[in-house]
C-alpha positions in Angstrom: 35.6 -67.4 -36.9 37.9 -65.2 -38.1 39.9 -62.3 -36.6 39.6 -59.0 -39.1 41.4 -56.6 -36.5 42.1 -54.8 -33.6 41.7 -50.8 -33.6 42.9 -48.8 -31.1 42.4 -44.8 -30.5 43.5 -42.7 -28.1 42.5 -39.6 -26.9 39.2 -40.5 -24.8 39.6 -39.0 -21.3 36.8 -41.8 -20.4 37.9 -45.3 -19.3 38.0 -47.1 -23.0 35.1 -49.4 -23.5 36.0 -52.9 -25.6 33.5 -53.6 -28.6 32.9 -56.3 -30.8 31.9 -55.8 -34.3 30.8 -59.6 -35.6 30.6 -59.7 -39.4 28.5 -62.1 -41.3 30.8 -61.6 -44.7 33.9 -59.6 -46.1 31.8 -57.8 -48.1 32.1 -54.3 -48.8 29.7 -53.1 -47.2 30.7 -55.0 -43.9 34.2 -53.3 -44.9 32.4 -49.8 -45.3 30.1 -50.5 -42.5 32.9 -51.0 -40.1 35.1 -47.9 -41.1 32.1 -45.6 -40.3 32.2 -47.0 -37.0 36.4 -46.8 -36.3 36.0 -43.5 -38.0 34.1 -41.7 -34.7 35.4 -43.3 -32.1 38.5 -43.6 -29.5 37.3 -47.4 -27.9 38.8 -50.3 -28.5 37.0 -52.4 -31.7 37.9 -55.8 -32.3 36.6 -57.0 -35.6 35.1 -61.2 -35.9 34.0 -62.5 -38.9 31.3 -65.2 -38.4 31.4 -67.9 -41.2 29.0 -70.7 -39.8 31.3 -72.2 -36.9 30.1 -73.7 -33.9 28.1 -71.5 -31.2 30.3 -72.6 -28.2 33.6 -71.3 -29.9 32.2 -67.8 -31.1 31.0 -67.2 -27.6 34.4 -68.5 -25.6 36.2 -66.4 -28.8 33.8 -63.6 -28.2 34.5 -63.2 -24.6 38.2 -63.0 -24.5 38.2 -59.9 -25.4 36.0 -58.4 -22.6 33.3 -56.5 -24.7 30.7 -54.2 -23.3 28.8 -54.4 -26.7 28.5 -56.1 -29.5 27.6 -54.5 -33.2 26.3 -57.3 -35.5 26.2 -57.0 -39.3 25.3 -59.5 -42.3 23.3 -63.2 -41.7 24.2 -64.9 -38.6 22.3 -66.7 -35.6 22.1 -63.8 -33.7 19.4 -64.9 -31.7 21.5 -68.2 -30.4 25.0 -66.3 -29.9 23.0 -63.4 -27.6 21.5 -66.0 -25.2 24.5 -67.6 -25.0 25.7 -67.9 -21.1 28.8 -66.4 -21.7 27.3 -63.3 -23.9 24.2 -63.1 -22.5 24.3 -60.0 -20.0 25.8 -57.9 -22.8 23.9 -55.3 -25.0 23.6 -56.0 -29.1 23.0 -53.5 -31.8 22.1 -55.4 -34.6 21.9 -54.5 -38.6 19.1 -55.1 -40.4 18.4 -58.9 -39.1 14.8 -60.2 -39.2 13.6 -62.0 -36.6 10.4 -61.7 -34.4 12.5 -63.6 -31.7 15.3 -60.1 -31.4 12.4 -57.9 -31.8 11.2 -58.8 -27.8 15.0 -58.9 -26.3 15.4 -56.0 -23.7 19.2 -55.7 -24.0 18.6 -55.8 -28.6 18.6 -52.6 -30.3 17.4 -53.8 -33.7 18.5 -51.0 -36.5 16.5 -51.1 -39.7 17.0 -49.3 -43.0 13.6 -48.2 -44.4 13.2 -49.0 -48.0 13.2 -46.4 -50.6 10.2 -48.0 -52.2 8.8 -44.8 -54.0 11.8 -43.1 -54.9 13.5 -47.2 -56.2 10.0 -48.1 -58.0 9.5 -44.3 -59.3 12.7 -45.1 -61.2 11.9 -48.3 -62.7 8.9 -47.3 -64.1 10.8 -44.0 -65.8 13.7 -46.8 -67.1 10.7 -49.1 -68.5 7.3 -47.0 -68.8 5.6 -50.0 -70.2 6.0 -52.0 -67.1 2.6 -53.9 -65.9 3.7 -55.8 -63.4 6.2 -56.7 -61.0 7.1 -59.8 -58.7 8.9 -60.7 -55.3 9.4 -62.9 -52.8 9.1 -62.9 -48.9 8.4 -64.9 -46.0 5.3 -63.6 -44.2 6.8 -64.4 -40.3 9.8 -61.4 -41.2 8.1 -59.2 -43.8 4.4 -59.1 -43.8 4.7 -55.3 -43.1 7.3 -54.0 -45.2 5.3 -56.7 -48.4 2.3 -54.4 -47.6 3.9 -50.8 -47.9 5.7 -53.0 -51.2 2.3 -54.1 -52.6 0.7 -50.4 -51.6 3.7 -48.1 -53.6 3.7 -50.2 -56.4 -0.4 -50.0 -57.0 0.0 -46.6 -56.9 2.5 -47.0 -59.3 0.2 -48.7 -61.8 1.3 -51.7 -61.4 0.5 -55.7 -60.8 1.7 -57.7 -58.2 2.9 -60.8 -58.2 3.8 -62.5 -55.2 5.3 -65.6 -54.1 5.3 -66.5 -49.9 8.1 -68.8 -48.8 9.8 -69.5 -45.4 12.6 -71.2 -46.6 15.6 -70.5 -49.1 14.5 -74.2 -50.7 11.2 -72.5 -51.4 12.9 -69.8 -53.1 14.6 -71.8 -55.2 12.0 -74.1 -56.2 9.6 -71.0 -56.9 11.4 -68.5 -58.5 10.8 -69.9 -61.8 7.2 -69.5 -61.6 7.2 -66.0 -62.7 8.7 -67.0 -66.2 6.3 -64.9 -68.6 4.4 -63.6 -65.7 6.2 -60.3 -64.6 8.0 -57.2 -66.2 10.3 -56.9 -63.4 11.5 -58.2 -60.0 11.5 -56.5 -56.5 13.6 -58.0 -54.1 12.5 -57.6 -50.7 14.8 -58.2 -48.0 13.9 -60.8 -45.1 15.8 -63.4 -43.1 14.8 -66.6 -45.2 14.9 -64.2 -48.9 18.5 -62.9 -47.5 20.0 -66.3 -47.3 22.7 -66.6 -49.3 21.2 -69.3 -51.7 18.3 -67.8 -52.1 19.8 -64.4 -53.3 22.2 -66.8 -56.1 18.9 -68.4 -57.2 16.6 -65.0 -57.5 19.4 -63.4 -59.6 20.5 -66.7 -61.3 16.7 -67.1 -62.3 15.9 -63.7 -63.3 18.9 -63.3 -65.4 18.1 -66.2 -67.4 14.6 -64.5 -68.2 16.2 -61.2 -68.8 13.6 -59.7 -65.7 15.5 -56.5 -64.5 15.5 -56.7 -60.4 15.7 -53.7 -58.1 16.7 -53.4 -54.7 17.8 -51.3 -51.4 20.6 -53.6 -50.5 23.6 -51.8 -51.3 25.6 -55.0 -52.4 23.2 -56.8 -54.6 24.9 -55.1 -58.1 27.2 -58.0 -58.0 24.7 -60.8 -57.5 23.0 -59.1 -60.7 20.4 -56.2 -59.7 19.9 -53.5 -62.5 20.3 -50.3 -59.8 20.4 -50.6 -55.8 18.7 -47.6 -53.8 20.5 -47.9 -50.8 21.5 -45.6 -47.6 25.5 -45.3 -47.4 27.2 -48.2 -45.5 29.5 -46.4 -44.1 26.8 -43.5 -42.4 24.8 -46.6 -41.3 28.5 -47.0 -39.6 28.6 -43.7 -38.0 24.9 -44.2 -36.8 25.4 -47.2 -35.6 27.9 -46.0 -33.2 26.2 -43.1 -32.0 23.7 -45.2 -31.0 26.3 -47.8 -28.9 28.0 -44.9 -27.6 25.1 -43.7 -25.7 24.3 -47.1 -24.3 28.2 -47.6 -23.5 27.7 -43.8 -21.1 24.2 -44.5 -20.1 24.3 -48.5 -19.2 21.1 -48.3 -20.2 18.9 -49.1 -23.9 16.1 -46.2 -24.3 14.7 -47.3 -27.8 14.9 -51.4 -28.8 13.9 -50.7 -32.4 15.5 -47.9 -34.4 14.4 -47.0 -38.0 17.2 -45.4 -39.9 16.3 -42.5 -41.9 16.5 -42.7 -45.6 19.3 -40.2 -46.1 22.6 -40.1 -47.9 21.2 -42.1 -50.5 23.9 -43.9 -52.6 22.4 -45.4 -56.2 24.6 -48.0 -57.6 23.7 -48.7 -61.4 25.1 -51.9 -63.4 26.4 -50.8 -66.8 26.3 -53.8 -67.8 23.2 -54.9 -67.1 22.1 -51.4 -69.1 23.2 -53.1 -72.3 21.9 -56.5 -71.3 18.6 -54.9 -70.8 18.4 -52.2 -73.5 17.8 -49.6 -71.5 16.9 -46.3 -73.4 19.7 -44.4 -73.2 17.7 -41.0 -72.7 15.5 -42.1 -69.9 18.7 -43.3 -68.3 20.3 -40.3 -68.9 17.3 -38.7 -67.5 17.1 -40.8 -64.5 21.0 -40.0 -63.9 19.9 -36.5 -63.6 16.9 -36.7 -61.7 19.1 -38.8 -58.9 22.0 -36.8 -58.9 19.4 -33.2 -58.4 18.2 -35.1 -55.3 21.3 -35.2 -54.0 22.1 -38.8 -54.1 25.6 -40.1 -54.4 24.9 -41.8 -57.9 27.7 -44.9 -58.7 27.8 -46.5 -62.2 29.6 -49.5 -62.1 31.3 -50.5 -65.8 30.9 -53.4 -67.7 32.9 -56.2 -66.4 34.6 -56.9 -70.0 36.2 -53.3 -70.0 37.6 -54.2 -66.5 38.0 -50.0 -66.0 37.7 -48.2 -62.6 33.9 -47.7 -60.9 33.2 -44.0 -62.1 31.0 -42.0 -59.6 29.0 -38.6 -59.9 
C-alpha cells in the first residue's frame, strides 16, 4: 500500500478528527475525488492507495494513523478490511462498491451514483438513429435492479436488449464475443464482478475490434475506449462525500446506511477519436453538443490521441 499524502488545515476550533481516504487506483478521478474532499475541510486526511497487498498490513498501516473514518474509493475488499479487528469499530463511507455483504453493515454508508440512463441512452439514439439494439453485461447478485431500470429506459427507447449474466470477470471475457453481429451498441453497466479491472480491458478490447460504440456513467471509462461517459463530477462526489463524514465525525452516529447521489453537475466526456473511428455524423454531434451544453452539463471533448493537443472543454 502506498502512502499518497498527508493534508493538514487549520482553522477548525473543534478538536481535528484523523481520516483516511483508501484509494483503489491513481486515477483521475480518485485524484479529483480526493481534492473535493481536502477542498471543504480543516481535518487531518491521510491518503492510502490500495494495490492488492495483504489484509493484515493495510489494517496495522491503516491504524497508525488513528482515524475516526475511513472514505473508500475504486475496487478493493472492502468488506474484509472493515471487519478487520483492528478497523472494525470505525465508521466507512464507501463509493460506489457493490456488494450485498456492505449493504447490511450498521457502521457502512454505502454512496451510489444513480445512472443517467435516459439522458446517456437519449443521446445514443440521437448520435445513431438507426440503432435496434443494444447489449450489456452484469452479474445479477450486484445489479439485478439497476439491469431492470437499464432494460426498462432502453424499451422505451425503441430498442432490443441483449443481455449477457456473469459473476465472474472470466465470464466476461469468455462471453463478450457473443454479441459479434448481434448488437448496434454496448451499455456498460457498472457492478463489482463487470468493474473488475480485466473485465473492463476485455469489454472495450472486444467491442473495439467489432467497431460497437459503448456508453457509460463512469467518468474514467474514455480511456479504456467508451464513445461518451455521462457522469456526475468527481470532484462534487468529493465535496459530498465529505459532508456526509462530517456529520457522522459531530454526531458519532450514522442516520442513513445507503445514500443515492443526485444526478447533478453532470460532466459528459466525448472521445474525438472514437468520433472518427465511428463516423459519427457530424451534425447530430454537433447537435448533441448543443443539446448537453443547454442542460447545463459541463461537456469535455477529449482530442485524438495522434494530435497529442490539450483536452478542450465547453
Amino acid at each position: 500500500m502506498i502512502l499518497v499524502g498527508i493534508l493538514f488545515l487549520s482553522g477548525s476550533s473543534h478538536a481535528r478528527s484523523s481520516v483516511v481516504v483508501l484509494q483503489g487506483s491513481d486515477s483521475n478521478v480518485s485524484r479529483l475525488f480526493f481534492s473535493g474532499i481536502s477542498s471543504h475541510t480543516t481535518e487531518k486526511i491521510t491518503a492510502f492507495r490500495y494495490q492488492g497487498q495483504d489484509i493484515d498490513a493495510i489494517a496495522k498501516a491503516i491504524e497508525e494513523y488513528k482515524p475516526d473514518l475511513i472514505i473508500t474509493i475504486g475496487e478493493m475488499p472492502v468488506d474484509l478490511i472493515s471487519s478487520h479487528t483492528k478497523l472494525s469499530r470505525l465508521p466507512f463511507i464507501v463509493l460506489n462498491h457493490h456488494s450485498q455483504k456492505l449493504q447490511s453493515n450498521a457502521k457502512m454508508v454505502l454512496l451510489e451514483e444513480r445512472m443517467p440512463l435516459v439522458e446517456e441512452i437519449s443521446l445514443l439514439k440521437l448520435l445513431f438513429p438507426d440503432s435496434k439494439s443494444i447489449g450489456t453485461m452484469y452479474d445479477p447478485k450486484f445489479s439485478q435492479e439497476s439491469f431492470n431500470q437499464f432494460v426498462d429506459t432502453a424499451t422505451k427507447q425503441g430498442l432490443k436488449i441483449a443481455s449477457i449474466k456473469v459473476d465472474s470477470h472470466k465470464d466476461v471475457a469468455s462471453y463478450a464475443p457473443f454479441f459479434k453481429g448481434k448488437i448496434d451498441c454496448f451499455y456498460f453497466l457498472p457492478d463489482f464482478t463487470t468493474a473488475n479491472p480485466t473485465a473492463i480491458e476485455k469489454i472495450y478490447e472486444t467491442m473495439n475490434q467489432y467497431n460497437i460504440p459503448v456508453i457509460s456513467s463512469q467518468y474514467s471509462h474514455l480511456e479504456s475506449g467508451a464513445l461518451f461517459s455521462l457522469s456526475l463530477d468527481p470532484f462534487r462526489i468529493g465535496e459530498q462525500a465529505w459532508d456526509i463524514a462530517q456529520e457522522i465525525l459531530e454526531n458519532k452516529t450514522i442516520k442513513q446506511n445507503r445514500i443515492f447521489l443526485s444526478p447533478s453537475n453532470m460532466v459528459l466526456r466525448f472521445s474525438m477519436e472514437k468520433k472518427t473511428q465511428l463516423n459519427v455524423d457530424k451534425k447530430r454531434f454537433e447537435e448533441m453538443i448543443e443539446l448537453t451544453t443547454n442542460r447545463g452539463y459541463k461537456v469535455v471533448l477529449e482530442p485524438l490521441q495522434a494530435q497529442g493537443s490539450k483536452n478542450l472543454s465547453r
